[in-house]
VOBA-1610 file (N, C-alpha, C; in pm, whole numbers, padded with zeros to 5 digits, always signed):
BEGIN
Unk+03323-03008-00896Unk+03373-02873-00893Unk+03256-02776-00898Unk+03233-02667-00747Unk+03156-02592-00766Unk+03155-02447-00881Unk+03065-02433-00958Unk+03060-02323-01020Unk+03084-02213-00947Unk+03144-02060-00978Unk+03107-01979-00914Unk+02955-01950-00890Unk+02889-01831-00815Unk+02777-01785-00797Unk+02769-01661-00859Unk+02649-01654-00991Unk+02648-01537-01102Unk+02561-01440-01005Unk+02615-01317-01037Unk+02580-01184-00937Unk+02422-01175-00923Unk+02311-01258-01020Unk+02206-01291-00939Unk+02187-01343-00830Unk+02269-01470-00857Unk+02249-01551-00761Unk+02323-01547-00600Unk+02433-01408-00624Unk+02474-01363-00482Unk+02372-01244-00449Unk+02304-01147-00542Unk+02225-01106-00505Unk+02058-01153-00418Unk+02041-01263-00460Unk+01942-01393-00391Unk+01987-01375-00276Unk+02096-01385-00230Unk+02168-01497-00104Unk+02166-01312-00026Unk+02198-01235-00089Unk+02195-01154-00001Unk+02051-01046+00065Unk+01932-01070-00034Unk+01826-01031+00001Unk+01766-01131+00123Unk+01807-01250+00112Unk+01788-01336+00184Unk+01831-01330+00346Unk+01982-01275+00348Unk+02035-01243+00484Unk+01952-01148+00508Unk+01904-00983+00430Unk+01887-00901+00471Unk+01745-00908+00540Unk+01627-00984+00477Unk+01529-01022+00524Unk+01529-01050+00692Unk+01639-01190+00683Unk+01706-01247+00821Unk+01769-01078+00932Unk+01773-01000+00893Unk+01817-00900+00991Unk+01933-00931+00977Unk+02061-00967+00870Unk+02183-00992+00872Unk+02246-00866+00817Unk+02216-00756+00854Unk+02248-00638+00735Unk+02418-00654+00736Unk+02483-00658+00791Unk+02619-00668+00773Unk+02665-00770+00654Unk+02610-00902+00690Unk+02607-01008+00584Unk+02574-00943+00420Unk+02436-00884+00445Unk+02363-00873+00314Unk+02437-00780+00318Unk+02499-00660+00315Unk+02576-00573+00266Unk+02695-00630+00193Unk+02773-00755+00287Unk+02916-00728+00212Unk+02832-00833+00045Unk+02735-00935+00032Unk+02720-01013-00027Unk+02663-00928-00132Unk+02598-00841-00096Unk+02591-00707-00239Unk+02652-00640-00299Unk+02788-00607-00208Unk+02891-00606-00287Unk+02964-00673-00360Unk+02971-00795-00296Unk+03037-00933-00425Unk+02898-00913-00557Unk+02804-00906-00566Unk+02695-00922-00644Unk+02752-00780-00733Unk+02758-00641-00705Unk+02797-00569-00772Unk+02895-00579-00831Unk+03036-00631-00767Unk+03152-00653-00852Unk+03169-00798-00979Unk+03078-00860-00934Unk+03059-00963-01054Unk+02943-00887-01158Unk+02847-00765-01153Unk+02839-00691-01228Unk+02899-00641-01317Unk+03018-00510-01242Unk+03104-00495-01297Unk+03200-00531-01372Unk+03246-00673-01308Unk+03299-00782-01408Unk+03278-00825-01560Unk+03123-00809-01551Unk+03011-00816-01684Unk+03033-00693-01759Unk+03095-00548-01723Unk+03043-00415-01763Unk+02924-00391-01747Unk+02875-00404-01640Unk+02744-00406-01603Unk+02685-00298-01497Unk+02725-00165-01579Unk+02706-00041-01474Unk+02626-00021-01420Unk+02462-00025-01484Unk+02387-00026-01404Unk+02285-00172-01303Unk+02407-00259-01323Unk+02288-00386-01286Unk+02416-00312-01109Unk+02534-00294-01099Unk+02626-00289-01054Unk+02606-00143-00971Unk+02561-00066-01002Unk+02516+00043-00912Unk+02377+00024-00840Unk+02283-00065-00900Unk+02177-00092-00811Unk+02202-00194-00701Unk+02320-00289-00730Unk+02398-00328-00586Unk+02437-00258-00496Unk+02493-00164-00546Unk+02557-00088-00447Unk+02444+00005-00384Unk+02392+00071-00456Unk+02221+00094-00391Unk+02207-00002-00236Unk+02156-00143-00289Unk+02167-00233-00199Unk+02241-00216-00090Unk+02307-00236-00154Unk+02488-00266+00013Unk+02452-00148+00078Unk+02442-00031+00059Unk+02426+00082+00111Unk+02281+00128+00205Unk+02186+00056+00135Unk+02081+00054+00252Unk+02095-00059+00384Unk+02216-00159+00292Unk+02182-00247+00445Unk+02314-00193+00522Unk+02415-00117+00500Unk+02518-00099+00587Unk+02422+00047+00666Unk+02335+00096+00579Unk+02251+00221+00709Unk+02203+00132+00816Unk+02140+00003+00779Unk+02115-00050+00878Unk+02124-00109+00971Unk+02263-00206+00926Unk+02374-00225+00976Unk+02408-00092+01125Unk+02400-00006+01100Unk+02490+00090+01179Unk+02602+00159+01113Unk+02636+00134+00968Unk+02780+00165+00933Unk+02746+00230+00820Unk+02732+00391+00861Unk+02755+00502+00758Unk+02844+00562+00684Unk+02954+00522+00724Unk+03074+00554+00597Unk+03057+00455+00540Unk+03037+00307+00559Unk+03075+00215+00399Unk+02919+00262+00334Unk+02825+00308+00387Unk+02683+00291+00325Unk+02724+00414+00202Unk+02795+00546+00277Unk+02847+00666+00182Unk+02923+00581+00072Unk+03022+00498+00147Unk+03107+00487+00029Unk+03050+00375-00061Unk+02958+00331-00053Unk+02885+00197-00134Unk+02777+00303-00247Unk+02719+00368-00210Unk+02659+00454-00249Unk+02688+00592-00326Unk+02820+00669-00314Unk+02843+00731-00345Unk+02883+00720-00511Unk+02898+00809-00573Unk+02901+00801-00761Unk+02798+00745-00795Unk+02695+00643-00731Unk+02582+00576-00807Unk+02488+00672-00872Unk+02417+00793-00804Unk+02300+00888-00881Unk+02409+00927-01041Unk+02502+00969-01011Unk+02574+00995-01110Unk+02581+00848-01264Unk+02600+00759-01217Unk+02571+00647-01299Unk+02433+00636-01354Unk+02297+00622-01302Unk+02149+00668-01348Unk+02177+00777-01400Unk+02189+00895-01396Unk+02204+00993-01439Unk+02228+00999-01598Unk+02369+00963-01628Unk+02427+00945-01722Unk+02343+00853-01828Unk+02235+00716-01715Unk+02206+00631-01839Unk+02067+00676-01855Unk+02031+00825-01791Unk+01885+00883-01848Unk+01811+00795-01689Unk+01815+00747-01656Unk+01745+00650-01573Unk+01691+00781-01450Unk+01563+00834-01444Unk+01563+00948-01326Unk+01498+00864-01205Unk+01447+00796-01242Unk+01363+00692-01124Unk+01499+00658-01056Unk+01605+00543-01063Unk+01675+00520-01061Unk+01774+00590-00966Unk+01820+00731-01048Unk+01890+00797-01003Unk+01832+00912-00863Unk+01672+00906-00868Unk+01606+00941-00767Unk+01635+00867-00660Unk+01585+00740-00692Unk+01617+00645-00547Unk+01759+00672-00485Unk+01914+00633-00564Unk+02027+00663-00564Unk+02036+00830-00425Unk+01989+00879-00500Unk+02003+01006-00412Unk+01951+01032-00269Unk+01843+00933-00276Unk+01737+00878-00142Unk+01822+00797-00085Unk+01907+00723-00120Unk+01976+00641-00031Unk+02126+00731+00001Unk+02168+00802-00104Unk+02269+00882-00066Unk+02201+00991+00064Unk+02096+01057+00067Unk+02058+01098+00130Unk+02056+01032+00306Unk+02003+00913+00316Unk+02013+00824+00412Unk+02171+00782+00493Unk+02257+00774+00408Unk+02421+00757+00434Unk+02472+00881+00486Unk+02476+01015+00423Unk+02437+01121+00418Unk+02409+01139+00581Unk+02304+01128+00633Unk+02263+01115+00761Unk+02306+01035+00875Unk+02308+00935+00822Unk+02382+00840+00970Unk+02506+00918+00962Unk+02609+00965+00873Unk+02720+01017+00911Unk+02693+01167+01006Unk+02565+01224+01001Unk+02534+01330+01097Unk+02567+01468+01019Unk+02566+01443+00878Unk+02610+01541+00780Unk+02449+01567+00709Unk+02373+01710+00792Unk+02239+01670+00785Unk+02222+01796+00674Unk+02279+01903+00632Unk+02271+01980+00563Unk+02287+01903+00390Unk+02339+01830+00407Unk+02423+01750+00298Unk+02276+01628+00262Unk+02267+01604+00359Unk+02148+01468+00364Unk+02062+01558+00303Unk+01980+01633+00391Unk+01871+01718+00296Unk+01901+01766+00159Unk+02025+01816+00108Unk+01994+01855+00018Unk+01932+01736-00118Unk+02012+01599-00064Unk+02042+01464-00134Unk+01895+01431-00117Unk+01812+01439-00037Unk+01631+01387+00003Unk+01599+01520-00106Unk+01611+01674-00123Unk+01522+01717-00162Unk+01561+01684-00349Unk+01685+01686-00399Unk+01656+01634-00513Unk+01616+01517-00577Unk+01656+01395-00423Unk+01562+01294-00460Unk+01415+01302-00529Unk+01355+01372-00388Unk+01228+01406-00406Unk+01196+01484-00551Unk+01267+01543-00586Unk+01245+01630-00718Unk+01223+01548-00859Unk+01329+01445-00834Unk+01354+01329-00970Unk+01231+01219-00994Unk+01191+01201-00814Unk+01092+01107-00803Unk+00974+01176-00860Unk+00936+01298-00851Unk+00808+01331-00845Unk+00840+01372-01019Unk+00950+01399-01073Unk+00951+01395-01237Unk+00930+01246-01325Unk+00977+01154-01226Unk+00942+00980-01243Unk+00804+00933-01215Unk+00737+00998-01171Unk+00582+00950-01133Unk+00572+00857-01048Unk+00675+00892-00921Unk+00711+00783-00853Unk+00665+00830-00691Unk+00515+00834-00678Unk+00447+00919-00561Unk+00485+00857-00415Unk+00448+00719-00443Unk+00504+00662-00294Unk+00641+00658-00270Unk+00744+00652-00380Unk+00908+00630-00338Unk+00900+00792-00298Unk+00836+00887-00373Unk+00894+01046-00313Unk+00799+01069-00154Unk+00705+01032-00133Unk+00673+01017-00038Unk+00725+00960+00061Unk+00817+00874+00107Unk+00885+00804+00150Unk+01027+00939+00206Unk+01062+00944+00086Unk+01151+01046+00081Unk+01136+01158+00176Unk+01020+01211+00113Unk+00983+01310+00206Unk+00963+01289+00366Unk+00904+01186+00412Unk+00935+01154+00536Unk+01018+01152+00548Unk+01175+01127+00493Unk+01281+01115+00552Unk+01364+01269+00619Unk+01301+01348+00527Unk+01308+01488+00509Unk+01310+01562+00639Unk+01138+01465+00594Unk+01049+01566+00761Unk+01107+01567+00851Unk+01114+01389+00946Unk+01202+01340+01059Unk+01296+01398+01068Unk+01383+01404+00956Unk+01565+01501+00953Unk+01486+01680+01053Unk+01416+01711+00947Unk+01405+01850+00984Unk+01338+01850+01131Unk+01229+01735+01161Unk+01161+01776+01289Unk+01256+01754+01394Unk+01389+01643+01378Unk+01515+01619+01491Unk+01581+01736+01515Unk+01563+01820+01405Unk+01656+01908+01371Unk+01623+02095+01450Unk+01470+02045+01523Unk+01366+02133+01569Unk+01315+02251+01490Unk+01325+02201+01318Unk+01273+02258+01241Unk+01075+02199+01219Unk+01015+02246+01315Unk+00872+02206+01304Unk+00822+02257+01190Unk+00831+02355+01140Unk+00701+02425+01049Unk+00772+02330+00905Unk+00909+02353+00909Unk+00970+02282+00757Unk+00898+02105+00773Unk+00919+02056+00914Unk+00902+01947+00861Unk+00738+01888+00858Unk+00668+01947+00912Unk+00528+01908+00840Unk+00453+01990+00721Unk+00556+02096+00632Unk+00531+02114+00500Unk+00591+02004+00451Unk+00697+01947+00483Unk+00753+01854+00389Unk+00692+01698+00393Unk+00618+01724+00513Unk+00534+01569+00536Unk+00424+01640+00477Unk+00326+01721+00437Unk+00236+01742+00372Unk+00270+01738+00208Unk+00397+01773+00203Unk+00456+01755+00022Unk+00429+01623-00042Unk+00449+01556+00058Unk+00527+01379+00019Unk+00381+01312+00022Unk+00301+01380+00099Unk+00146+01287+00104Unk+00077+01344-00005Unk+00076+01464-00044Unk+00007+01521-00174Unk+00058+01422-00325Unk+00165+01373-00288Unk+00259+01320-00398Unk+00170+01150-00397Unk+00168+01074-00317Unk+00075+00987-00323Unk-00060+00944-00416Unk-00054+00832-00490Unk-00149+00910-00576Unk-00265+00797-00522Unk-00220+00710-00460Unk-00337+00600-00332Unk-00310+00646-00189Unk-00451+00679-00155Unk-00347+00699+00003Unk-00449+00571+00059Unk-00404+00483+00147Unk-00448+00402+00269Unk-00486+00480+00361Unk-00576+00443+00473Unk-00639+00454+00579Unk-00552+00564+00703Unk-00437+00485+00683Unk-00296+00575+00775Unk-00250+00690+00738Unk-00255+00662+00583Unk-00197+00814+00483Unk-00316+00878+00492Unk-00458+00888+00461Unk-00565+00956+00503Unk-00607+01023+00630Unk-00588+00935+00758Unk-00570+01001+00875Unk-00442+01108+00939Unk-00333+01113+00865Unk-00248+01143+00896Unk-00274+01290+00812Unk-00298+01269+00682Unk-00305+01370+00637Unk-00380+01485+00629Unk-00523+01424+00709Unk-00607+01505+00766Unk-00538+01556+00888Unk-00453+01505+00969Unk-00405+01564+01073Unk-00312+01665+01076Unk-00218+01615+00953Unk-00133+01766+00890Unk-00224+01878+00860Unk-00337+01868+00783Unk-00427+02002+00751Unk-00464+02061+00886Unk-00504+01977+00981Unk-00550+02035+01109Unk-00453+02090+01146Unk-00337+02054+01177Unk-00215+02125+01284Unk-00175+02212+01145Unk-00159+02236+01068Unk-00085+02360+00951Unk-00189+02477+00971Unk-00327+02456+01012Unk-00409+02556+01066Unk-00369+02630+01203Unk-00316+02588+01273Unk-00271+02584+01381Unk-00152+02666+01347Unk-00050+02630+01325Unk+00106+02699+01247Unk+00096+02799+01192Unk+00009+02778+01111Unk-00022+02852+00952Unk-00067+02975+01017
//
């Protein structure tokens, strides 16, 4: 008689698909992983699933379950003090947010990300962020917003690599230009 599989061990199986490019897979298997969380009372092992499920259904293609996998989670960090946490949460709400084409809504969800991250000391996740920002705003043919906001997110960096160094010399050059 097989045991069930404890919400680690569906969480395993589903980092595993997602690696594989199975995002549909690894989504629904993060959700079984969250609800055997929940099962536990396990709010926050159970909202960082859903975290999960929600980045792989963006990738997936499927922005309403990513909203609805994602949605109430910043609110859960929130509550348990967790700002790192509830930063990311909002970065991925932000991301769901977007594939649904609800871009006023997305930004606002990236800029308080970005706000929580950079109160978390969390330079590369708000950096990250901030690119997500930028791209939103530069699709959006907001140029000047979105390479302040790609210059925000690289200042936030507290290592930059070779790519983040060239790049960011290239923002100073073109903001001369703008500016």
């Amino acid at each position: 008689m097989n045991q069930p599989l404890s919400p680690e061990e569906i969480a395993k199986e589903a980092k595993r698909a997602y690696d594989r490019g199975e995002f549909t897979e690894a989504a629904h298997l993060y959700k079984a992983s969250a609800q055997g969380y929940a099962s536990r009372d396990d709010a926050l092992g159970s909202a960082e699933m859903l975290n999960n499920c929600s980045v792989a259904y963006v990738r997936a293609g499927d922005g309403e379950a990513a909203f609805q996998a994602v949605d109430g989670t910043p609110a859960i960090f929130a509550a348990a003090g967790d700002i790192r946490r509830q930063g990311i949460a909002l970065g991925n709400l932000g991301a769901a947010l977007e594939a649904l084409k609800k871009k006023m809504e997305a930004e606002e969800a990236y800029l308080q990300s970005a706000d929580l991250l950079f109160q978390a000391g969390e330079g590369e996740l708000r950096a990250q962020v901030m690119q997500s920002l930028s791209a939103l705003q530069l699709r959006g043919g907001r140029h000047f917003e979105a390479v302040a906001s790609m210059q925000s997110g690289m200042q936030s960096m507290p290592k930059k690599g070779i790519k983040q160094k060239i790049l960011s010399g290239l923002l100073k050059f073109q903001s001369r230009f703008l500016g």
